[in-house]
N, CA, C and O atoms as a GROMACS GRO file, in nm:
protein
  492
    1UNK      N    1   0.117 -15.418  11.825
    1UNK     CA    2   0.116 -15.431  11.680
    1UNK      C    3   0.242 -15.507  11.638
    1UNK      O    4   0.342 -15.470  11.698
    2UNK      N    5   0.263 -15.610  11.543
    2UNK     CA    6   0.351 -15.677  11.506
    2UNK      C    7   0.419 -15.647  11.403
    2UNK      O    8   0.341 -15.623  11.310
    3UNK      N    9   0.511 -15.638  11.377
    3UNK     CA   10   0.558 -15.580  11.207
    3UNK      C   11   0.525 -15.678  11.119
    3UNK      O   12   0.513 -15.643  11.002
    4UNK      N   13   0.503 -15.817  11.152
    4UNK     CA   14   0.435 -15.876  11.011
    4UNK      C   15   0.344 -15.869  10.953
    4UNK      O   16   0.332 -15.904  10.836
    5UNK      N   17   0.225 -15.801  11.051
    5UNK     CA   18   0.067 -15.758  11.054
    5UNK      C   19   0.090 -15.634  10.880
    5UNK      O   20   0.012 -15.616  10.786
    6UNK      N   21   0.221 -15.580  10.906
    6UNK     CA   22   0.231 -15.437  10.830
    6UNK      C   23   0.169 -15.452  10.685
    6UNK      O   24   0.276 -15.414  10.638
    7UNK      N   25   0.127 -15.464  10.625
    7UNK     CA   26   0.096 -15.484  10.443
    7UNK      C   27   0.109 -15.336  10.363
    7UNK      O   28   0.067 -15.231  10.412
    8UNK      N   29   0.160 -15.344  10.264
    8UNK     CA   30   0.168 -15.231  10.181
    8UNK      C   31   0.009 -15.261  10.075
    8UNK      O   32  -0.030 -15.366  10.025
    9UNK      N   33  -0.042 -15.146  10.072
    9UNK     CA   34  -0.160 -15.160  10.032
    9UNK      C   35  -0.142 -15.084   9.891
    9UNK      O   36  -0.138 -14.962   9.908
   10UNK      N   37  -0.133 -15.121   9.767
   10UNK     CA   38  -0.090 -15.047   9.662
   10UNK      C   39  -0.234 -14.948   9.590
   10UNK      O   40  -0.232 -14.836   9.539
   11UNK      N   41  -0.341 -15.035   9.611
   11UNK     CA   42  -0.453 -14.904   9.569
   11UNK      C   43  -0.516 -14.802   9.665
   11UNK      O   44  -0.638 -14.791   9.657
   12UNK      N   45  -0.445 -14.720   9.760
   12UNK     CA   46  -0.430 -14.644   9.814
   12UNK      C   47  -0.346 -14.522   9.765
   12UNK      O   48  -0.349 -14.406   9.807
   13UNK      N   49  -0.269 -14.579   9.664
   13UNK     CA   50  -0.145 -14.492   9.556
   13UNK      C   51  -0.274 -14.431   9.459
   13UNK      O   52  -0.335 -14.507   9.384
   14UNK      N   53  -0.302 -14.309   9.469
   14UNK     CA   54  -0.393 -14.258   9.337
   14UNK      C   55  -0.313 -14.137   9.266
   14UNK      O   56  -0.231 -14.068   9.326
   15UNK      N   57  -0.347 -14.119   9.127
   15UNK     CA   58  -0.296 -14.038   9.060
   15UNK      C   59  -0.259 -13.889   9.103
   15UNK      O   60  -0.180 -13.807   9.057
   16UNK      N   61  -0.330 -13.889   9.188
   16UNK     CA   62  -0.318 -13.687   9.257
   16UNK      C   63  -0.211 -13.728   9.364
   16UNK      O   64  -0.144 -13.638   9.414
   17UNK      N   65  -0.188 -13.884   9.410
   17UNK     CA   66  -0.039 -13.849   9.503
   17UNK      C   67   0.083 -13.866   9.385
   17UNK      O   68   0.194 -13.814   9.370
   18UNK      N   69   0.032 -13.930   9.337
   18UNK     CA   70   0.188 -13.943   9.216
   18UNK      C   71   0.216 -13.804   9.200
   18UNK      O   72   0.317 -13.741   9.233
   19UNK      N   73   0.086 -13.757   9.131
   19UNK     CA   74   0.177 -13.595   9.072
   19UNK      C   75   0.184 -13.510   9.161
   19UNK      O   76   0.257 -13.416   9.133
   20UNK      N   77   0.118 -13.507   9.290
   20UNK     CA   78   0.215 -13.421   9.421
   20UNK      C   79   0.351 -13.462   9.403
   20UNK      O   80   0.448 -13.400   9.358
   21UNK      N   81   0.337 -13.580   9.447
   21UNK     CA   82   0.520 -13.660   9.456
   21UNK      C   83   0.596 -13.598   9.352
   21UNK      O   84   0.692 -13.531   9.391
   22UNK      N   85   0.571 -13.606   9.201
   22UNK     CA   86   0.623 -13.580   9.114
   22UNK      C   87   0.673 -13.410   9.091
   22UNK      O   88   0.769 -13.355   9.038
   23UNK      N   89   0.557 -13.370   9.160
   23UNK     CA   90   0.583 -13.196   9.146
   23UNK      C   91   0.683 -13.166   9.228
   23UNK      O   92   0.768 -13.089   9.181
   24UNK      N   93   0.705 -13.226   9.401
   24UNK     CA   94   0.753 -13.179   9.434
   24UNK      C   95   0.921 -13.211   9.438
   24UNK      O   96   1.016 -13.144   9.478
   25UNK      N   97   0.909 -13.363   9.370
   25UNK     CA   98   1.037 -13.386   9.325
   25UNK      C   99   1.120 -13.302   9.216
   25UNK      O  100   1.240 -13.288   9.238
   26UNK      N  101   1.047 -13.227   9.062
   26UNK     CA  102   1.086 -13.144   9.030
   26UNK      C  103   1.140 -13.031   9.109
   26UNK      O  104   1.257 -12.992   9.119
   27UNK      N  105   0.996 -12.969   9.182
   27UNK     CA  106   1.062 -12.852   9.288
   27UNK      C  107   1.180 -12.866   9.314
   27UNK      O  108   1.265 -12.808   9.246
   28UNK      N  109   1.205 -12.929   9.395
   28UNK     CA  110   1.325 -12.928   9.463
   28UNK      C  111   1.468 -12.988   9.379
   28UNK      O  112   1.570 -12.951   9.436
   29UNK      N  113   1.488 -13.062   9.271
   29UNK     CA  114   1.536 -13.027   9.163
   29UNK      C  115   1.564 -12.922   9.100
   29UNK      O  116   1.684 -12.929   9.075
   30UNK      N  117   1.531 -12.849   9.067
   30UNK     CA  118   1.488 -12.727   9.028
   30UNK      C  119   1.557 -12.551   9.109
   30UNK      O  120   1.620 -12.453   9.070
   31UNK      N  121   1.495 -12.597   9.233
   31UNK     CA  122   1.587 -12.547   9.304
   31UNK      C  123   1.728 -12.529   9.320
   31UNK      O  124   1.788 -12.422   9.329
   32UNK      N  125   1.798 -12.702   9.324
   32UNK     CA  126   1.875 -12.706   9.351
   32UNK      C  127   1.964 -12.657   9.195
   32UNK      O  128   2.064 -12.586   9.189
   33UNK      N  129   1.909 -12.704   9.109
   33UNK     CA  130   1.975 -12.650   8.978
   33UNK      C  131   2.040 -12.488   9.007
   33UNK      O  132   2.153 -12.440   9.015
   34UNK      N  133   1.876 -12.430   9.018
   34UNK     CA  134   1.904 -12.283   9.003
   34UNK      C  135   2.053 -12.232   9.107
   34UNK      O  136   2.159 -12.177   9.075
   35UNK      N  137   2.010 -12.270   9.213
   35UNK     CA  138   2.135 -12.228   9.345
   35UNK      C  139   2.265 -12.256   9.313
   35UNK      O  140   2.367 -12.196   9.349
   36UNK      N  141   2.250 -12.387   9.219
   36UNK     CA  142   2.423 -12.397   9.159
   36UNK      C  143   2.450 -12.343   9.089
   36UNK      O  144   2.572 -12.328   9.077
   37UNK      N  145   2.368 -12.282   9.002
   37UNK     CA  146   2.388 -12.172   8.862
   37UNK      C  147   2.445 -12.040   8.943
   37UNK      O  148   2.548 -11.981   8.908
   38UNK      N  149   2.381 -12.010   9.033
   38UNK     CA  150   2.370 -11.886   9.133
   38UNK      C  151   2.503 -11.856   9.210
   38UNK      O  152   2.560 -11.747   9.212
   39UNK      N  153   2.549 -11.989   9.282
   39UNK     CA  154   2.668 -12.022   9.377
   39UNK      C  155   2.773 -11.992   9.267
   39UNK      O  156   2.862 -11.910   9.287
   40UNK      N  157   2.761 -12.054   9.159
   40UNK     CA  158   2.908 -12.096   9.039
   40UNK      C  159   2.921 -11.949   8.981
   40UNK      O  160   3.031 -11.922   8.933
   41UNK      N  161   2.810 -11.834   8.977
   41UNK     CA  162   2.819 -11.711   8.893
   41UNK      C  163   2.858 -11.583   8.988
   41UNK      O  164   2.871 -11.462   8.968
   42UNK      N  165   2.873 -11.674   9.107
   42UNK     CA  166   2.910 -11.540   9.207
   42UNK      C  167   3.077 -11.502   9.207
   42UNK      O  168   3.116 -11.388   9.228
   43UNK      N  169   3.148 -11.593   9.187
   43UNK     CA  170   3.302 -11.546   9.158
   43UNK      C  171   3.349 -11.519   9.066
   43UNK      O  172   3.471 -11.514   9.054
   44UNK      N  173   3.245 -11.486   8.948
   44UNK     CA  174   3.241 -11.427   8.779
   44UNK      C  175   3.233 -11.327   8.844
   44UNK      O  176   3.334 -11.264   8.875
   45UNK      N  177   3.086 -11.284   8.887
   45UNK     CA  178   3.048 -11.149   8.928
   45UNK      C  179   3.181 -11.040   9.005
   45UNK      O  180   3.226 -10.932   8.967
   46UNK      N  181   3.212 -11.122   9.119
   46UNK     CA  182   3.339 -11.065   9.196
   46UNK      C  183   3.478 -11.018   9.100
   46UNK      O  184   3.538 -10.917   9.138
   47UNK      N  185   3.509 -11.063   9.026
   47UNK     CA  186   3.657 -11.088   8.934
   47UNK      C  187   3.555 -10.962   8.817
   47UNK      O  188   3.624 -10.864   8.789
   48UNK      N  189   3.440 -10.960   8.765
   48UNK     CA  190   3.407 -10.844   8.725
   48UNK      C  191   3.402 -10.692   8.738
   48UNK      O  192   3.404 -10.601   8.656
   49UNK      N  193   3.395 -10.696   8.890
   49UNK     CA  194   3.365 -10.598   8.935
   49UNK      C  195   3.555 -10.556   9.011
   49UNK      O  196   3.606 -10.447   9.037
   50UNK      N  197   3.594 -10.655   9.021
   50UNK     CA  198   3.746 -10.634   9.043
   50UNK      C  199   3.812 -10.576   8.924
   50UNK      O  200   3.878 -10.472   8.934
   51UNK      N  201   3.797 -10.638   8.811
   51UNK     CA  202   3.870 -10.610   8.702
   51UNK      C  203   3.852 -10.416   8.643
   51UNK      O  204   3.933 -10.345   8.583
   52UNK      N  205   3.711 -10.384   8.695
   52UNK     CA  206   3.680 -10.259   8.629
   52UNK      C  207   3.766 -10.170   8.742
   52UNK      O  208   3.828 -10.064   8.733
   53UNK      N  209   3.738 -10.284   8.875
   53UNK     CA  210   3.848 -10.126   9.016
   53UNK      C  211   4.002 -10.145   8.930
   53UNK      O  212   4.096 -10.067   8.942
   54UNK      N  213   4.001 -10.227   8.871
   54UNK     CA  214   4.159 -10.243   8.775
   54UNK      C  215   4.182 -10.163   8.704
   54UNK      O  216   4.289 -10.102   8.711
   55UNK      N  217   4.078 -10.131   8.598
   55UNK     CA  218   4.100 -10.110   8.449
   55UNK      C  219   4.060  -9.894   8.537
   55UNK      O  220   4.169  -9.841   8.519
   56UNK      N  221   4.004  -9.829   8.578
   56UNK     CA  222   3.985  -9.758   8.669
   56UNK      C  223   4.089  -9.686   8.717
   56UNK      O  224   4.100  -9.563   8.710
   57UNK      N  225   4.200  -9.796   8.788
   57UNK     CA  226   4.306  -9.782   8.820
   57UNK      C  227   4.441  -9.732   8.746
   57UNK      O  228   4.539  -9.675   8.792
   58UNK      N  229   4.411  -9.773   8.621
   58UNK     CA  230   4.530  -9.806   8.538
   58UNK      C  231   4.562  -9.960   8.542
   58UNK      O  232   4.602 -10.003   8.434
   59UNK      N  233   4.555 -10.030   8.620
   59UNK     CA  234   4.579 -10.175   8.624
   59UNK      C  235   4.531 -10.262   8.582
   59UNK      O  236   4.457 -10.320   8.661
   60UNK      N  237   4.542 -10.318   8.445
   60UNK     CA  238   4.498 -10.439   8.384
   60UNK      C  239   4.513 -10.550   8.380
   60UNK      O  240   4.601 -10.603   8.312
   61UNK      N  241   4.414 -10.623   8.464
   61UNK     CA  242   4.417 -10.768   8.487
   61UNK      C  243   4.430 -10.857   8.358
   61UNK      O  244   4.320 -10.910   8.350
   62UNK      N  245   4.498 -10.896   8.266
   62UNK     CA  246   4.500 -10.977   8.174
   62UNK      C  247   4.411 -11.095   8.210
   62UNK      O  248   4.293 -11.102   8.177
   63UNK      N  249   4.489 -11.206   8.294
   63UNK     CA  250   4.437 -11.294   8.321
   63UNK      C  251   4.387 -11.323   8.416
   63UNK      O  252   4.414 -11.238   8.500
   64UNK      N  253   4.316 -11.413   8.462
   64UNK     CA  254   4.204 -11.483   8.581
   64UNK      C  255   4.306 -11.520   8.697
   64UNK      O  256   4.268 -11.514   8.814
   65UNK      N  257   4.454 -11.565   8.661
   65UNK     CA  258   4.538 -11.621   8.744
   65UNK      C  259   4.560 -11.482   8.854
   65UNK      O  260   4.587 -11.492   8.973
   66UNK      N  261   4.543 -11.372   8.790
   66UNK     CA  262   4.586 -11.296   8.905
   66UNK      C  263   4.470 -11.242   8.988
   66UNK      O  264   4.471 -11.167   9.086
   67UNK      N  265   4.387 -11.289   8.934
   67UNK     CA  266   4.268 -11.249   9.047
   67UNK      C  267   4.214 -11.366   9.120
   67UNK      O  268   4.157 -11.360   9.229
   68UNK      N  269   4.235 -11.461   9.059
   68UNK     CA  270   4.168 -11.603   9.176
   68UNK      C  271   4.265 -11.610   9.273
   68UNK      O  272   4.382 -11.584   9.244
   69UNK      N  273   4.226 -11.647   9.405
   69UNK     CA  274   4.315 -11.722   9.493
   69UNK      C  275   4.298 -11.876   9.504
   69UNK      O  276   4.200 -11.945   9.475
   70UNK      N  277   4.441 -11.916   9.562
   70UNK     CA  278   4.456 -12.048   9.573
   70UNK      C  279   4.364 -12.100   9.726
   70UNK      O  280   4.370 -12.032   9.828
   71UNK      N  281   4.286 -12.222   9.718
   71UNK     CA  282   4.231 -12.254   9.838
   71UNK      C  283   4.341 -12.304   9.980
   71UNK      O  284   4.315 -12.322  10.099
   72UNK      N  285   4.462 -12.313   9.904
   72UNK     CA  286   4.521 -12.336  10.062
   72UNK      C  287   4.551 -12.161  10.113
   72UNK      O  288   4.557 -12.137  10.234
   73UNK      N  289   4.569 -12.042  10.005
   73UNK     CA  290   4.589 -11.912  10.071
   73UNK      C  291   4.509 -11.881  10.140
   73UNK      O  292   4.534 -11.812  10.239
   74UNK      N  293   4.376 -11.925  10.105
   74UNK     CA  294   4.231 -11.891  10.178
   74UNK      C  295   4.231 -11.942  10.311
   74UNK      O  296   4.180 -11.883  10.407
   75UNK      N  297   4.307 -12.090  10.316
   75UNK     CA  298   4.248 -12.183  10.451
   75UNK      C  299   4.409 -12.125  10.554
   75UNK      O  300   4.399 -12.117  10.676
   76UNK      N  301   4.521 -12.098  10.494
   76UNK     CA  302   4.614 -11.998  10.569
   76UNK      C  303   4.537 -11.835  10.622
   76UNK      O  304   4.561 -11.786  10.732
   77UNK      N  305   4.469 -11.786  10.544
   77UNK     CA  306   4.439 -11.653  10.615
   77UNK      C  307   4.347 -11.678  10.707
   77UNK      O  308   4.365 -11.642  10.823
   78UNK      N  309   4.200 -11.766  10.654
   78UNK     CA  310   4.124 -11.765  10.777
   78UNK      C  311   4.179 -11.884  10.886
   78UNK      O  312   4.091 -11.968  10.906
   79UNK      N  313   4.298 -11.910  10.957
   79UNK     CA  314   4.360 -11.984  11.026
   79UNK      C  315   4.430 -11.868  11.102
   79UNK      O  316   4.434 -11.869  11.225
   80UNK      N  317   4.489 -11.761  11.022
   80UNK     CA  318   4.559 -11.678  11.122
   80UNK      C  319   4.475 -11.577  11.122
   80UNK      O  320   4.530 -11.467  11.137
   81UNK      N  321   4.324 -11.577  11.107
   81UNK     CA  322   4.264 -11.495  11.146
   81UNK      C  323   4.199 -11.534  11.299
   81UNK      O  324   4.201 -11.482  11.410
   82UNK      N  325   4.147 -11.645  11.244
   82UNK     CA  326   4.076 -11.741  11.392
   82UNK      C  327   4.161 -11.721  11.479
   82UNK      O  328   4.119 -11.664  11.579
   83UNK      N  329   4.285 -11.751  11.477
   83UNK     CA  330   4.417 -11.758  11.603
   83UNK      C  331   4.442 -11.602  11.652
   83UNK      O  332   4.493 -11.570  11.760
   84UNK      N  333   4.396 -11.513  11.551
   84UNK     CA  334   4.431 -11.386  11.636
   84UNK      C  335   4.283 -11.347  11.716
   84UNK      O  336   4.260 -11.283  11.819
   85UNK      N  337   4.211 -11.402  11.637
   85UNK     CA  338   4.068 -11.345  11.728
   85UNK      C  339   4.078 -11.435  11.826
   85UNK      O  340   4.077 -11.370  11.930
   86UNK      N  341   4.090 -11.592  11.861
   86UNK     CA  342   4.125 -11.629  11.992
   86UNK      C  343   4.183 -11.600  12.099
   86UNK      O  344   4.155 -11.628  12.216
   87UNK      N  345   4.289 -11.524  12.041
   87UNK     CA  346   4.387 -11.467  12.151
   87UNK      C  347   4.329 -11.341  12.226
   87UNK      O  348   4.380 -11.300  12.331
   88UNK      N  349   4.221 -11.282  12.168
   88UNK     CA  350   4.188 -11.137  12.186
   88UNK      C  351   4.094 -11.236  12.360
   88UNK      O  352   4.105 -11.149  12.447
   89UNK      N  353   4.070 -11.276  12.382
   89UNK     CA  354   3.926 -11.328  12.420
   89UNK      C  355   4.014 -11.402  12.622
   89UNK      O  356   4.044 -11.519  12.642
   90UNK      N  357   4.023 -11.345  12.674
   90UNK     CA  358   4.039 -11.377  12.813
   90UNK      C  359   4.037 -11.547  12.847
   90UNK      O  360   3.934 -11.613  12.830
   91UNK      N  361   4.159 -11.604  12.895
   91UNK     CA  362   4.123 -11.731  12.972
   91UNK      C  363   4.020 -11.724  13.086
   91UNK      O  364   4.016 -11.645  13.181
   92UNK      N  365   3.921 -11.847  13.045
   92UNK     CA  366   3.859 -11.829  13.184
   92UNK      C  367   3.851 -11.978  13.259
   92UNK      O  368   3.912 -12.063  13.194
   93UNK      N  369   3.801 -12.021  13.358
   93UNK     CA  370   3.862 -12.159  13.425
   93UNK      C  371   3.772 -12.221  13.366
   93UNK      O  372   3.824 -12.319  13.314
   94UNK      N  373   3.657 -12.217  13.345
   94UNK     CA  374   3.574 -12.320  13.261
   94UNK      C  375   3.509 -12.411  13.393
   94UNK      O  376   3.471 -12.526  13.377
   95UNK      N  377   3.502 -12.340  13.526
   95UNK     CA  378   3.443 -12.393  13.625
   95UNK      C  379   3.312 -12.340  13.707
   95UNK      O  380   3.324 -12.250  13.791
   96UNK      N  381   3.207 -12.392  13.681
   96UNK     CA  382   3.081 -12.334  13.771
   96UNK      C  383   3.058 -12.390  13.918
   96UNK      O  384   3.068 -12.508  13.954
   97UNK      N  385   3.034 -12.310  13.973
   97UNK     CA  386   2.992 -12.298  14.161
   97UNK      C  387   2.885 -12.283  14.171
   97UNK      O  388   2.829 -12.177  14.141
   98UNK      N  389   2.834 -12.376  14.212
   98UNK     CA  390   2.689 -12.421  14.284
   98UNK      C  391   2.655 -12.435  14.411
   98UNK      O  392   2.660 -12.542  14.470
   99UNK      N  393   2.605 -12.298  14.477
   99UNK     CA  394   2.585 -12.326  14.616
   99UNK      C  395   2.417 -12.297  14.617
   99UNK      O  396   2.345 -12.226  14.546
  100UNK      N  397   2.390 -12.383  14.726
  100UNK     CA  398   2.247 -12.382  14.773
  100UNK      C  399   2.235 -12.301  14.890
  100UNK      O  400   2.316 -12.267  14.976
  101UNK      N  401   2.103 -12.275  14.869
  101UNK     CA  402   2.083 -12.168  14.936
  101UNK      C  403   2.006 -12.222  15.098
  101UNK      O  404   1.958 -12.335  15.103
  102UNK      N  405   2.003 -12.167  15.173
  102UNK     CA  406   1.971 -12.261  15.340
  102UNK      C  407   1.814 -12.233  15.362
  102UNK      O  408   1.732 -12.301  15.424
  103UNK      N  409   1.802 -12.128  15.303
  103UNK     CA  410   1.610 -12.047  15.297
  103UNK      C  411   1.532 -12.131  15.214
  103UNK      O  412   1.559 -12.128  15.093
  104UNK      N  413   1.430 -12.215  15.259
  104UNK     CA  414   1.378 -12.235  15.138
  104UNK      C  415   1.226 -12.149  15.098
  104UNK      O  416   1.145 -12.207  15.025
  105UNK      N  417   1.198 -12.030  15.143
  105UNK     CA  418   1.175 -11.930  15.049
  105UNK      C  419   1.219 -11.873  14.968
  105UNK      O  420   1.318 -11.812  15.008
  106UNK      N  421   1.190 -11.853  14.835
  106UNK     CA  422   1.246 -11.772  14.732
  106UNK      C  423   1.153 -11.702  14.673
  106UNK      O  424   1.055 -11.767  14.636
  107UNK      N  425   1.153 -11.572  14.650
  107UNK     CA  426   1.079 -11.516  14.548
  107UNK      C  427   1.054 -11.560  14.387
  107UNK      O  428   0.974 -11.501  14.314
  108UNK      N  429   1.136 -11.673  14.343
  108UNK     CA  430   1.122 -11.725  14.227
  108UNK      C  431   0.974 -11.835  14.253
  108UNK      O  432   0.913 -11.901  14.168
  109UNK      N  433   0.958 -11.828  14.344
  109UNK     CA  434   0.870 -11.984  14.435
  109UNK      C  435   0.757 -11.942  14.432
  109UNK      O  436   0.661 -11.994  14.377
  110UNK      N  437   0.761 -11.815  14.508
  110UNK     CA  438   0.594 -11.710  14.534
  110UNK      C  439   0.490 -11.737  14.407
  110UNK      O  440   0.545 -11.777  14.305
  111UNK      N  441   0.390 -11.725  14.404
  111UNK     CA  442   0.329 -11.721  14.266
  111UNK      C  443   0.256 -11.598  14.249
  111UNK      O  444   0.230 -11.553  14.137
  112UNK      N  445   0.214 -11.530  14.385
  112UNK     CA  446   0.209 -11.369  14.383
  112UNK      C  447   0.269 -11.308  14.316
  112UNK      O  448   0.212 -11.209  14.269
  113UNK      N  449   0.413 -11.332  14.274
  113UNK     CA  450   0.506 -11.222  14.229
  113UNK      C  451   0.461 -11.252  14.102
  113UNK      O  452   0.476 -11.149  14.036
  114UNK      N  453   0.403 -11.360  14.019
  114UNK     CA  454   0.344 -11.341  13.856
  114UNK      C  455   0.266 -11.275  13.842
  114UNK      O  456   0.262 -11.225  13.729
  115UNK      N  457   0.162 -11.234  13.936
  115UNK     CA  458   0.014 -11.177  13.872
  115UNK      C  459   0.086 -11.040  13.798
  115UNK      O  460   0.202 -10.999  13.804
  116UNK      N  461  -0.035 -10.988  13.726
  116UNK     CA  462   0.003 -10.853  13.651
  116UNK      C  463  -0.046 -10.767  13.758
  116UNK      O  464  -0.104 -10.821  13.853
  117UNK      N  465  -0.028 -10.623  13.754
  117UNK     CA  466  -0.094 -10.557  13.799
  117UNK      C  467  -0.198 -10.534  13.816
  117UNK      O  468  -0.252 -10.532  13.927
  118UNK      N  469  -0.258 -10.506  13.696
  118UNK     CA  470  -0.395 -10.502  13.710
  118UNK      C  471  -0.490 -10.580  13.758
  118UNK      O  472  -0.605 -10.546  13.782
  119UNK      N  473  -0.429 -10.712  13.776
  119UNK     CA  474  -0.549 -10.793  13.937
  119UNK      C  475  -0.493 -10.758  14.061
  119UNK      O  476  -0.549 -10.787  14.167
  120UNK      N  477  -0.373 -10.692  14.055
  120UNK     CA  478  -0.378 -10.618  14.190
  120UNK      C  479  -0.478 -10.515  14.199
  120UNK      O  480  -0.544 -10.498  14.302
  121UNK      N  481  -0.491 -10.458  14.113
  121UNK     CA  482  -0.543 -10.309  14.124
  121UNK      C  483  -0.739 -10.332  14.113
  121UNK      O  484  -0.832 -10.253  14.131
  122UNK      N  485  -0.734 -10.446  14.083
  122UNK     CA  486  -0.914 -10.479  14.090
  122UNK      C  487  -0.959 -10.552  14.257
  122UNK      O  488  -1.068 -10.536  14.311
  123UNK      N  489  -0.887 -10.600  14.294
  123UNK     CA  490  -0.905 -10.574  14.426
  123UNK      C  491  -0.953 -10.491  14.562
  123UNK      O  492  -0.933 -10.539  14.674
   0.00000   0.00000   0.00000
């Protein structure tokens, strides 16, 4: 087949693919709207539910500054978190040994050893 042979055939385009196309381009629009509404209302939610373990407490959060963190405090803790869970975890040589075996029977080989039982047992 040649790629110049290729032709785009435009009345093959009928109204029921447009508005598939069209629906599912909303869909997924749509989607994505909602999930950002969703993603952006989850650190309201958190700083809400912080503020009442505050107010609970005796401790009143005035402002937002003391409950947000800064993103480099975030990318410092999970950095010395990663580095301590690395350390927990054994050096190992990072080398595999491959020896062959001199038999060349193996029970992985047999095809006896698949049957189920029960065509043993009808025998």
């Amino acid at each position: 087949m040649n790629l110049l042979e290729i032709t785009f055939d435009l009345s093959a385009i009928t109204s029921f693919s447009i508005f598939i196309s069209v629906v599912g381009y909303v869909t997924v629009f749509l989607a994505l709207v909602i999930l950002f509404y969703v993603f952006d209302s989850i650190p309201k939610l958190i700083n809400i539910q912080v503020r009442q373990k505050l107010r609970k407490q005796g401790k009143i959060a005035d402002t937002d500054k003391e409950l947000q963190m800064v993103g480099e405090v975030n990318a410092a803790i999970s950095t010395a978190l990663y580095l301590y869970f690395e350390e927990q975890h054994d050096e190992e040589s990072r080398k595999m040994t491959v020896r062959k075996i001199q038999r060349s029977y193996s029970p992985w080989s047999s095809k006896i050893y698949n049957m189920n039982d029960y065509y043993k047992k009808i025998r």
